[in-house]
MIPADO-104105 format. One record per residue: x negated, y negated, z negated of N, C-alpha, C, O in turn; residue number from 0; residue in one letter. Coordinates in steps of 0.1 Angstrom, whole numbers, padded with zeros to 4 digits. Last residue first. Layout:
// residues N
X,Y,Z,X,Y,Z,X,Y,Z,X,Y,Z,NUM,A
...
This chain:
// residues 161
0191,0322,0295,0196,0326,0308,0192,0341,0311,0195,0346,0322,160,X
0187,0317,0272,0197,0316,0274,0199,0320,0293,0210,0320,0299,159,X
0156,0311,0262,0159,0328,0266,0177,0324,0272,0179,0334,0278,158,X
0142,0291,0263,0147,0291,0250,0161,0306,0249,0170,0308,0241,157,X
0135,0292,0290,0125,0293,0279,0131,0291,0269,0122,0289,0261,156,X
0157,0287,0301,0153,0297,0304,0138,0301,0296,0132,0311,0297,155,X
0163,0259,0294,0171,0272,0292,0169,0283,0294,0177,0292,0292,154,X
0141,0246,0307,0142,0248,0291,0155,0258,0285,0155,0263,0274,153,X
0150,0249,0328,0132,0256,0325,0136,0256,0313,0135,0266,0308,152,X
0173,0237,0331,0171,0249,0337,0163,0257,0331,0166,0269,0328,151,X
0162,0208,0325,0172,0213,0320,0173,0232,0321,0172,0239,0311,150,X
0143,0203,0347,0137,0206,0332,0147,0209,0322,0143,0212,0310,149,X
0168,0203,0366,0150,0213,0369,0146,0217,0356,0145,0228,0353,148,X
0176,0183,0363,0179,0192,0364,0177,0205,0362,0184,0214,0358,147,X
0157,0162,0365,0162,0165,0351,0172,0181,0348,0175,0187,0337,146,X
0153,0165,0390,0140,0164,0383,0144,0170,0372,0139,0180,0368,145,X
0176,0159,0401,0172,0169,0404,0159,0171,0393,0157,0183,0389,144,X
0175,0130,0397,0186,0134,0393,0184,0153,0391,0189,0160,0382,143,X
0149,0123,0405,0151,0122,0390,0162,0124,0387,0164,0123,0375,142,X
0159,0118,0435,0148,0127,0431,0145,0129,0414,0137,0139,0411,141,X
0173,0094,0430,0179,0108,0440,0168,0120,0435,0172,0130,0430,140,X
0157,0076,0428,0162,0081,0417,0171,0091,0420,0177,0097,0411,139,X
0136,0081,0450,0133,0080,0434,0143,0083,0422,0141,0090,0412,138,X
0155,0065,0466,0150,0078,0467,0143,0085,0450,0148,0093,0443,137,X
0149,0038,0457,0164,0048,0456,0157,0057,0459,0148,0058,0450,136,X
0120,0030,0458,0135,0032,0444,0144,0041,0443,0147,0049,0434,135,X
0092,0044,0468,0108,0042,0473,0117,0044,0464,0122,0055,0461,134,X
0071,0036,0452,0072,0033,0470,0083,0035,0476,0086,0029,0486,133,X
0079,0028,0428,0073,0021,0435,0066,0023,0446,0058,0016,0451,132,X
0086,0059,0422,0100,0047,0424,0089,0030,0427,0096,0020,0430,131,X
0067,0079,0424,0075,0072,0437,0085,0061,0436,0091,0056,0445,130,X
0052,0073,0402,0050,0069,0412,0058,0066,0428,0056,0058,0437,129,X
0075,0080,0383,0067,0062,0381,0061,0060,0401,0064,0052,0410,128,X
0074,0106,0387,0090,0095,0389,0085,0082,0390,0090,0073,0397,127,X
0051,0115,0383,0062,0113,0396,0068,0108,0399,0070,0104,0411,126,X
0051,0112,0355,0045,0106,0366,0047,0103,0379,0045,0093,0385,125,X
0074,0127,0350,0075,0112,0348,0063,0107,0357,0066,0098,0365,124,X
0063,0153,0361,0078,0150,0367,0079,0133,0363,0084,0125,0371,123,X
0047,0162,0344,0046,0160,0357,0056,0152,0366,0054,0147,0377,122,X
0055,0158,0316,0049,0147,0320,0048,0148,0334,0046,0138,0339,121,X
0078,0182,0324,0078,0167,0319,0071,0155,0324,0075,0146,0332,120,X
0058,0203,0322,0066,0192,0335,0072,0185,0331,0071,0175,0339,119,X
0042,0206,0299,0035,0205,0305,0044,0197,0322,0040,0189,0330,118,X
0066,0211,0287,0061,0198,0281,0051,0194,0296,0053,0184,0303,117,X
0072,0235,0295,0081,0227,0294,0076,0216,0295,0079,0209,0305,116,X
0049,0252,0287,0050,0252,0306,0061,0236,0307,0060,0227,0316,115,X
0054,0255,0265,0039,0242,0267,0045,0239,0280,0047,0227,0284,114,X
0067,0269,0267,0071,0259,0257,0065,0247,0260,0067,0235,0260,113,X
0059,0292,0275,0066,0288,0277,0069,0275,0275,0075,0270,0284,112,X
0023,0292,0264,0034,0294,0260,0042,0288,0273,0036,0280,0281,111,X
-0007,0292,0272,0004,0291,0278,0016,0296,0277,0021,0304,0286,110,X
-0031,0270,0251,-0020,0280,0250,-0010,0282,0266,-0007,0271,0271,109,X
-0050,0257,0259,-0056,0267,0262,-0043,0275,0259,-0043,0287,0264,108,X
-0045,0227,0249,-0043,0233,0262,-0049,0245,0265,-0054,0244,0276,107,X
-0043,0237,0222,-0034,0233,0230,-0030,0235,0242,-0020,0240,0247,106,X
-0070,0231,0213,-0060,0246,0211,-0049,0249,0219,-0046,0260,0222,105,X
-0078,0207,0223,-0085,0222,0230,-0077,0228,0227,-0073,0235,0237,104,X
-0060,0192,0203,-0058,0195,0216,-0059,0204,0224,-0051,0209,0230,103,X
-0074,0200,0175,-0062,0208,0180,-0055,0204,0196,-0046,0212,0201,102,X
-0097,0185,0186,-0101,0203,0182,-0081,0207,0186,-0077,0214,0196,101,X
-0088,0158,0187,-0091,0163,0198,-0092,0181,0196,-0087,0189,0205,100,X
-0074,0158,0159,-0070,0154,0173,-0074,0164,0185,-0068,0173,0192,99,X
-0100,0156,0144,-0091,0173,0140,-0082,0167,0155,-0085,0175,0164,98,X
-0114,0133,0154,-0123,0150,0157,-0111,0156,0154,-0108,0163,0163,97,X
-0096,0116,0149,-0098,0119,0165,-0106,0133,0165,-0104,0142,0173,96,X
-0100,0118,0123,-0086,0119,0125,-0092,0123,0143,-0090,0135,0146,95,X
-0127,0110,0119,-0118,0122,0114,-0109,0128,0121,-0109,0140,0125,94,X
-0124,0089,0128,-0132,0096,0133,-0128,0109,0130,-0127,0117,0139,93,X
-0104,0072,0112,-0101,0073,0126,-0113,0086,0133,-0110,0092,0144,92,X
-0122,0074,0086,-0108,0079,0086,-0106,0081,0105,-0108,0092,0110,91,X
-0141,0056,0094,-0147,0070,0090,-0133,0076,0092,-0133,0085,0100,90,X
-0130,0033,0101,-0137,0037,0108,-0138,0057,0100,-0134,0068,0105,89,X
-0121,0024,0073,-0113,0033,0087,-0115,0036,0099,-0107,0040,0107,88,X
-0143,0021,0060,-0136,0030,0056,-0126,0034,0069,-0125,0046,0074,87,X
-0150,-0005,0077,-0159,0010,0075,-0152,0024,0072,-0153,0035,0078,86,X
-0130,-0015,0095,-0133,-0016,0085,-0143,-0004,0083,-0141,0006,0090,85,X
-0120,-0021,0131,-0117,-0013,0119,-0127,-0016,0109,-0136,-0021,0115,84,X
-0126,-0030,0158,-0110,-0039,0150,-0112,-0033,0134,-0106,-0039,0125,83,X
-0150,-0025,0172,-0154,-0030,0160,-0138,-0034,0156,-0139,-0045,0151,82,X
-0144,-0013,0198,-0140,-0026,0196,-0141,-0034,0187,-0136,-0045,0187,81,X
-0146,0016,0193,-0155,0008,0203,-0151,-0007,0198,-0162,-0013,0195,80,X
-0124,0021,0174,-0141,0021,0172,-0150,0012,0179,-0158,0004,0174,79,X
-0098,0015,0194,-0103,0007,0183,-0117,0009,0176,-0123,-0001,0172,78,X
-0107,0035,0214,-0110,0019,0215,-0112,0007,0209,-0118,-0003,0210,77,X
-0111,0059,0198,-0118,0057,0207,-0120,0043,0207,-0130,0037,0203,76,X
-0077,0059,0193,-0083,0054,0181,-0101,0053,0187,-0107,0045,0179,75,X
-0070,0060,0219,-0066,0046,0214,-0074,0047,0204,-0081,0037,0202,74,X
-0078,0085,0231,-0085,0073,0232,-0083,0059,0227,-0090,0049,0229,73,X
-0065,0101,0212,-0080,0099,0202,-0086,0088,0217,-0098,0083,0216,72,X
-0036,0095,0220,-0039,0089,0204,-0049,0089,0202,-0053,0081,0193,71,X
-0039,0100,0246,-0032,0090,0244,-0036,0083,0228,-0038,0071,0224,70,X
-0043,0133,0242,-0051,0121,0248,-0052,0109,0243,-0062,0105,0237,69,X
-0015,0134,0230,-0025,0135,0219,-0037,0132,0226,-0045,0126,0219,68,X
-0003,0131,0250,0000,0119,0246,-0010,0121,0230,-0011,0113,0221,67,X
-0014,0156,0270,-0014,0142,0275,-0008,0131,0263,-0009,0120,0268,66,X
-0001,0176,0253,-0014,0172,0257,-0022,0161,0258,-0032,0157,0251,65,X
0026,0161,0239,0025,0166,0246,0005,0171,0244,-0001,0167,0234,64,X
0048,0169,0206,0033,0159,0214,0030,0166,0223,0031,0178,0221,63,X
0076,0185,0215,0068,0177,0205,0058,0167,0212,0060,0159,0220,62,X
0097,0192,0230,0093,0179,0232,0085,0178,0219,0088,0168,0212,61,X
0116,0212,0219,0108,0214,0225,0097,0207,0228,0086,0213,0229,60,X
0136,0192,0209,0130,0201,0202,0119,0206,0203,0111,0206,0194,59,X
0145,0177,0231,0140,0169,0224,0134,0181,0208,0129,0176,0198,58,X
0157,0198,0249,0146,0189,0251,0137,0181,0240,0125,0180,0241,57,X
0182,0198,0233,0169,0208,0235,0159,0202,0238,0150,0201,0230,56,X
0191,0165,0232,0189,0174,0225,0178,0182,0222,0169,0179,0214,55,X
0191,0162,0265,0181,0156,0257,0178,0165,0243,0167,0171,0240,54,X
0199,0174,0282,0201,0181,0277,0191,0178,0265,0185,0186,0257,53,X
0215,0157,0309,0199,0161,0307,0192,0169,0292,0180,0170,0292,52,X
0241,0152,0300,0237,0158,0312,0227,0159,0311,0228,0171,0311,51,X
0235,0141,0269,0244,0153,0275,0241,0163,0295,0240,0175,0298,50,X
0227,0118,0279,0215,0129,0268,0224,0142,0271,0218,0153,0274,49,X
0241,0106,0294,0227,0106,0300,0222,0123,0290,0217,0134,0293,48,X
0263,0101,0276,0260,0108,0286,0251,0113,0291,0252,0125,0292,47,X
0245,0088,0251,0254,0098,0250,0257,0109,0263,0255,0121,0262,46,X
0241,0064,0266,0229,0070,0262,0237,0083,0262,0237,0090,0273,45,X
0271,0055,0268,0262,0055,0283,0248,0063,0278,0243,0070,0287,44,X
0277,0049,0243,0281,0059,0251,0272,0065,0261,0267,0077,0262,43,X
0260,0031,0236,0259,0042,0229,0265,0055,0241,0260,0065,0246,42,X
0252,0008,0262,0260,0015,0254,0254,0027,0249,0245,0033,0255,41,X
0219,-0005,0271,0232,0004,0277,0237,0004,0260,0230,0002,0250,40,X
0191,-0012,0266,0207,-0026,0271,0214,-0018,0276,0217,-0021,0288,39,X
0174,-0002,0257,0174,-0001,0277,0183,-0013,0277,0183,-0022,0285,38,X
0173,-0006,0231,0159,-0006,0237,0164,-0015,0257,0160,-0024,0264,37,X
0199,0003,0227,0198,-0009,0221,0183,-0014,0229,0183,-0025,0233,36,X
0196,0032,0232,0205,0020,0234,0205,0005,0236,0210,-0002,0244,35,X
0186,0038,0211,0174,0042,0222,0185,0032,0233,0179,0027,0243,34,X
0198,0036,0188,0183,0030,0186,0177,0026,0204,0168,0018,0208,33,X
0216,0057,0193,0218,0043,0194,0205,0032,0197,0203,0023,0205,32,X
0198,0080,0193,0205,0073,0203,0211,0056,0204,0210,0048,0213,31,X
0174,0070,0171,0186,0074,0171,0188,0067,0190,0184,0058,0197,30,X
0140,0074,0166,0149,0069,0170,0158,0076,0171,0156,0088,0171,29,X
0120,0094,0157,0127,0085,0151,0138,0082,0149,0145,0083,0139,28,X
0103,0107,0177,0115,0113,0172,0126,0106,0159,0135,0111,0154,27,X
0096,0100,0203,0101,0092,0196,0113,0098,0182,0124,0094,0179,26,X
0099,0116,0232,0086,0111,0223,0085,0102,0211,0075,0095,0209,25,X
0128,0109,0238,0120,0123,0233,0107,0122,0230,0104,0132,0223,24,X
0135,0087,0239,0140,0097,0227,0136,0109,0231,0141,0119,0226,23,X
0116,0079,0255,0114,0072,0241,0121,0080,0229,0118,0080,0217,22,X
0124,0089,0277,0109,0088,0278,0110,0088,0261,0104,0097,0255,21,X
0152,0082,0282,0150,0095,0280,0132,0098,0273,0130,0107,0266,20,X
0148,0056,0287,0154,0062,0274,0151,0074,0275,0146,0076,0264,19,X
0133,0056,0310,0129,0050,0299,0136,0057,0289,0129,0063,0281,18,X
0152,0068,0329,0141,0073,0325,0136,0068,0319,0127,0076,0317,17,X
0179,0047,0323,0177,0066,0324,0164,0071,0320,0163,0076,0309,16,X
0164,0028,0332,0170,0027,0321,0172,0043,0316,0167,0049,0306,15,X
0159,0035,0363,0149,0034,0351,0149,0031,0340,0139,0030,0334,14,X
0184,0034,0368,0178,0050,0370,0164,0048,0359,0159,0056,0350,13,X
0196,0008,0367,0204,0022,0357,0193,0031,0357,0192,0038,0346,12,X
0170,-0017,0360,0182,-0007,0369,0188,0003,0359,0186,0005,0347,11,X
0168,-0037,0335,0164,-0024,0344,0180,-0019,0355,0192,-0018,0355,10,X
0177,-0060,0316,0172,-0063,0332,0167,-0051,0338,0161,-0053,0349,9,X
0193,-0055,0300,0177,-0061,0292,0171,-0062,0307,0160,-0066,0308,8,X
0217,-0045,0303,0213,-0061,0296,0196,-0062,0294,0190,-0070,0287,7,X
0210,-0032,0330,0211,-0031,0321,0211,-0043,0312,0204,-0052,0316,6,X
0225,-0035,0367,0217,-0035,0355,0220,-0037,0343,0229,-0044,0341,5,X
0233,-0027,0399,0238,-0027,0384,0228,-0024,0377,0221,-0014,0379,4,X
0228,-0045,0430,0227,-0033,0419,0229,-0040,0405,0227,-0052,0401,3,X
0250,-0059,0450,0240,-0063,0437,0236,-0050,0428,0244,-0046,0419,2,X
0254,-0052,0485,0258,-0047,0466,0241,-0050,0462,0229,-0048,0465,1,X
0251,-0071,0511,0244,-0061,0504,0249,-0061,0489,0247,-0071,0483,0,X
Protein backbone atom coordinates (compact mmCIF):
# COMPACT_ATOMS: atom_id res chain seq x y z
CA UNK A 1 0.00 0.00 0.00
CA UNK A 2 1.54 3.86 -1.07
CA UNK A 3 2.37 5.98 1.97
CA UNK A 4 0.32 9.00 1.29
CA UNK A 5 2.00 12.33 0.96
CA UNK A 6 2.14 14.80 3.65
CA UNK A 7 2.72 18.12 4.58
CA UNK A 8 5.69 18.94 7.02
CA UNK A 9 3.33 19.75 9.70
CA UNK A 10 1.56 16.18 9.22
CA UNK A 11 -1.82 16.84 6.88
CA UNK A 12 -2.58 15.10 3.90
CA UNK A 13 -2.33 17.17 0.71
CA UNK A 14 -6.27 17.49 0.37
CA UNK A 15 -6.71 18.85 3.92
CA UNK A 16 -3.59 21.03 3.63
CA UNK A 17 -5.62 22.33 0.43
CA UNK A 18 -8.59 22.96 2.47
CA UNK A 19 -7.03 24.45 5.50
CA UNK A 20 -5.05 26.83 3.48
CA UNK A 21 -7.66 27.83 1.42
CA UNK A 22 -9.97 28.11 4.87
CA UNK A 23 -7.29 30.71 6.37
CA UNK A 24 -6.43 32.76 3.18
CA UNK A 25 -9.67 33.58 2.79
CA UNK A 26 -10.94 34.32 6.17
CA UNK A 27 -7.66 35.77 7.06
CA UNK A 28 -7.04 38.60 5.20
CA UNK A 29 -3.78 39.21 6.70
CA UNK A 30 -1.93 36.53 5.81
CA UNK A 31 0.27 36.32 2.81
CA UNK A 32 0.52 33.16 0.80
CA UNK A 33 3.51 32.52 2.09
CA UNK A 34 2.23 33.08 5.59
CA UNK A 35 -0.53 30.50 4.67
CA UNK A 36 2.48 28.08 3.61
CA UNK A 37 4.29 28.13 6.38
CA UNK A 38 0.78 27.26 8.55
CA UNK A 39 0.01 23.75 6.24
CA UNK A 40 4.04 22.79 5.71
CA UNK A 41 3.77 23.24 1.77
CA UNK A 42 5.88 25.55 -0.41
CA UNK A 43 5.15 28.96 -1.58
CA UNK A 44 4.84 27.45 -4.71
CA UNK A 45 2.55 24.60 -3.86
CA UNK A 46 0.08 27.46 -2.07
CA UNK A 47 0.55 29.51 -5.43
CA UNK A 48 -0.89 26.63 -7.37
CA UNK A 49 -3.62 25.59 -5.22
CA UNK A 50 -4.67 29.63 -5.12
CA UNK A 51 -4.41 29.71 -8.96
CA UNK A 52 -6.54 26.65 -9.70
CA UNK A 53 -9.24 27.69 -7.04
CA UNK A 54 -9.20 31.18 -7.85
CA UNK A 55 -8.31 32.20 -4.28
CA UNK A 56 -7.61 35.71 -5.37
CA UNK A 57 -11.44 36.51 -6.43
CA UNK A 58 -12.52 34.51 -3.86
CA UNK A 59 -10.72 36.12 -1.49
CA UNK A 60 -12.52 39.62 -2.45
CA UNK A 61 -15.70 38.30 -2.32
CA UNK A 62 -14.88 36.37 1.01
CA UNK A 63 -15.50 38.96 3.52
CA UNK A 64 -17.18 37.82 6.95
CA UNK A 65 -19.41 35.30 6.28
CA UNK A 66 -22.89 35.06 8.38
CA UNK A 67 -21.70 32.12 9.97
CA UNK A 68 -18.26 33.58 11.22
CA UNK A 69 -19.96 36.97 12.48
CA UNK A 70 -21.99 34.00 14.61
CA UNK A 71 -18.67 32.82 15.47
CA UNK A 72 -17.58 36.43 16.99
CA UNK A 73 -20.95 37.51 19.21
CA UNK A 74 -20.91 33.80 20.61
CA UNK A 75 -17.27 34.05 21.50
CA UNK A 76 -17.70 37.49 22.94
CA UNK A 77 -21.25 35.71 24.63
CA UNK A 78 -18.67 33.27 26.35
CA UNK A 79 -16.26 35.57 27.38
CA UNK A 80 -19.33 37.56 29.46
CA UNK A 81 -20.73 34.36 30.59
CA UNK A 82 -17.37 33.37 31.95
CA UNK A 83 -16.75 36.64 34.07
CA UNK A 84 -12.77 36.64 31.77
CA UNK A 85 -13.59 40.61 31.21
CA UNK A 86 -13.33 43.66 33.38
CA UNK A 87 -16.32 45.93 33.75
CA UNK A 88 -15.17 48.25 31.19
CA UNK A 89 -14.86 45.40 28.63
CA UNK A 90 -17.63 43.94 29.57
CA UNK A 91 -19.68 47.05 28.46
CA UNK A 92 -17.37 47.37 25.19
CA UNK A 93 -18.05 43.48 24.22
CA UNK A 94 -21.80 44.20 24.73
CA UNK A 95 -21.73 46.89 22.41
CA UNK A 96 -19.71 45.42 20.11
CA UNK A 97 -22.06 41.94 20.07
CA UNK A 98 -25.41 44.22 19.94
CA UNK A 99 -23.88 46.41 16.50
CA UNK A 100 -22.51 42.44 15.47
CA UNK A 101 -25.47 40.72 15.85
CA UNK A 102 -27.95 44.02 14.23
CA UNK A 103 -25.50 44.03 11.21
CA UNK A 104 -25.82 40.14 10.96
CA UNK A 105 -29.88 40.39 10.68
CA UNK A 106 -28.87 42.83 7.75
CA UNK A 107 -26.96 40.31 6.32
CA UNK A 108 -28.75 37.52 6.25
CA UNK A 109 -31.76 39.09 4.88
CA UNK A 110 -29.56 40.34 1.77
CA UNK A 111 -29.66 38.05 -1.29
CA UNK A 112 -27.06 39.45 -3.26
CA UNK A 113 -25.10 37.26 -5.42
CA UNK A 114 -22.21 37.82 -3.42
CA UNK A 115 -23.82 36.54 -0.21
CA UNK A 116 -25.11 33.33 -2.58
CA UNK A 117 -20.96 32.97 -2.86
CA UNK A 118 -20.16 33.12 0.80
CA UNK A 119 -23.28 31.58 1.65
CA UNK A 120 -21.43 27.95 -0.39
CA UNK A 121 -18.47 28.26 0.79
CA UNK A 122 -19.32 27.57 4.13
CA UNK A 123 -21.78 24.89 2.63
CA UNK A 124 -19.24 23.16 0.82
CA UNK A 125 -16.49 23.28 3.97
CA UNK A 126 -18.87 21.72 6.15
CA UNK A 127 -19.23 19.17 3.70
CA UNK A 128 -15.91 18.69 3.16
CA UNK A 129 -15.17 18.26 7.15
CA UNK A 130 -17.96 15.98 7.18
CA UNK A 131 -17.41 13.58 4.59
CA UNK A 132 -13.64 13.36 4.88
CA UNK A 133 -14.32 11.57 8.20
CA UNK A 134 -16.45 9.03 6.64
CA UNK A 135 -14.61 8.72 3.41
CA UNK A 136 -11.03 10.59 2.82
CA UNK A 137 -10.45 9.89 -0.49
CA UNK A 138 -13.65 10.30 -1.77
CA UNK A 139 -13.67 13.60 0.06
CA UNK A 140 -11.06 14.83 -1.62
CA UNK A 141 -12.42 13.69 -5.25
CA UNK A 142 -15.38 15.71 -4.11
CA UNK A 143 -13.31 19.06 -2.99
CA UNK A 144 -11.75 19.01 -6.33
CA UNK A 145 -15.26 19.67 -7.94
CA UNK A 146 -16.35 21.65 -4.86
CA UNK A 147 -13.65 24.35 -5.75
CA UNK A 148 -14.64 24.14 -9.09
CA UNK A 149 -18.18 24.90 -8.55
CA UNK A 150 -17.24 28.07 -6.30
CA UNK A 151 -14.78 29.04 -8.90
CA UNK A 152 -17.70 29.09 -11.65
CA UNK A 153 -20.33 30.84 -9.12
CA UNK A 154 -17.87 33.54 -8.54
CA UNK A 155 -17.35 34.12 -12.14
CA UNK A 156 -20.60 34.36 -12.81
CA UNK A 157 -21.30 36.71 -10.02
CA UNK A 158 -18.60 38.97 -10.81
CA UNK A 159 -20.60 38.93 -14.49
CA UNK A 160 -17.52 37.30 -16.50
CA UNK A 161 -19.47 34.74 -17.85
Amino acid sequence: MAKKRTTKTGLDYSTAEAKARKDYLENKKLTQEDVAQLVGVTRGTINKWAARGDWEKLRKVARRTPRQIERKIQENMNRLLDDELTEEEQTKAIKKADALSKMNAVLKTLSDPERRVLNTIDVCEDFAVWLAHRDLEFSKKVSIYQTEYISELTKTTNGQN
